[in-house]
C-alpha positions, 0 to 999 in steps of 0.5 A: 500500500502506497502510503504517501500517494493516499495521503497527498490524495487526501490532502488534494481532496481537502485543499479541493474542497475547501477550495470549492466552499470558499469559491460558493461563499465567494459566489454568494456573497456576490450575488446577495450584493445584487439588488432584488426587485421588489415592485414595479410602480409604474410601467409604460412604453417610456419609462418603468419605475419599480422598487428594489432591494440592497443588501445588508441594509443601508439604512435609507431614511425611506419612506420619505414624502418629498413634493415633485418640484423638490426632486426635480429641482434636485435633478436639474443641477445634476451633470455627468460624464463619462469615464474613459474605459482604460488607464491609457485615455483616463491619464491621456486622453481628453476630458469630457466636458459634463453633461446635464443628466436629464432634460426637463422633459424626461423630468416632468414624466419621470419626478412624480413616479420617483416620488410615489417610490420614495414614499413607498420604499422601506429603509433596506430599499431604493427606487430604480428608474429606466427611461427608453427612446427609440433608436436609429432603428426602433424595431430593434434598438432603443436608447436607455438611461436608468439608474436609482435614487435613495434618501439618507437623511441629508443627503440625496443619493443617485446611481447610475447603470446607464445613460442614453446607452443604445442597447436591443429594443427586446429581451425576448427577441431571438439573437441577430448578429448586428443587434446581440441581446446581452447589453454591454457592461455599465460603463463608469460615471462620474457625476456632478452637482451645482452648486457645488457646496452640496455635493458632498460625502455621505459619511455613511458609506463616503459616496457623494450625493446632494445634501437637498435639504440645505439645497431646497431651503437655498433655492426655494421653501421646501415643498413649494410647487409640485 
């Protein structure tokens, strides 16, 4: 009996295993970042607005009622840019200039469905919006911008997945080679906020986001209009 063979088989097969566990633990881990969707609230040819789940809880100071002209003054003084895709153009490449996030159109259909969300959403969840425009071709293509919103008292939090990327009109269609189904990858966004002394750190997780309230008693009495 070959007493060294059976003891690096055991061996390779513990290392196997734990290797195998702690790559499932990994996985998981990685998948229960991912938000889960809860609620669709509004649902139409334009725009859907639903409710999502984050992991491990990010303490949101949801439900919260804001007035539509609150929010929409907030997206108004939002402006992004997108960040070059590798090292090379990031340290050589010409900077963006940024641009405005949405117009006052897409504002107008998409504010008062981010309200009813804020509203409704509890303080492990967030509101996630996607607006569509047709593209060059809209039996095939459109053009999407989505995202999501969250509240945690000051601070006003947006993300971005997504904005005025071309991807296929339909998730269900059959795959055709100049209009594949898979998306491309989010691409990395920089965003902005004027004026800029409420844009600022959430000490909370050290992401940036609008300190809206100070912002909103600046510009206008808070809840005016809307």
């Amino acid at each position: 009996m070959n007493v060294t063979s059976n003891t690096q088989w055991g061996r390779s097969r513990l290392v196997g295993s734990r290797l195998g566990l702690a790559m499932f633990c990994l996985l998981a881990l990685g998948c229960a970042r991912l938000p889960v969707p809860i609620e669709v609230i509004h649902e139409d040819q334009r725009l859907v607005i639903g409710i999502e789940q984050v992991a491990n809880g990010e303490g949101y100071t949801h439900p919260i009622s804001l007035k539509v002209a609150d929010v929409v003054r907030v997206f108004k003084g939002m402006s992004f840019r997108e960040q070059p895709s590798t090292w090379p153009l990031r340290l050589f490449g010409k900077t963006a200039v940024p641009e405005r996030l949405l117009q006052d159109e897409e504002l107008q259909a998409l504010a008062p469905y981010l309200v009813e969300g804020l509203r409704m959403a509890n303080p492990n969840e967030r509101v996630a919006f996607a607006l569509y425009e047709p593209g060059l071709n809209p039996t095939y293509e459109r053009i999407v911008t989505s995202g999501w919103i969250a509240i945690r008292d000051p601070f006003f939090h947006v993300g971005l997945n997504y904005v005025r990327s071309l991807q296929p009109q339909s998730s269900t269609r059959g795959y055709l080679p100049f209009y594949p189904e898979v998306p491309p990858a989010p691409p990395l966004y920089e965003l902005f906020f004027e004026p800029q002394q409420f844009w600022a750190k959430d000490p909370a997780d050290g992401t940036r986001a609008v300190q809206f309230l100070d912002y909103l008693r600046a510009v206008a009495p808070l809840g005016e209009g809307g």
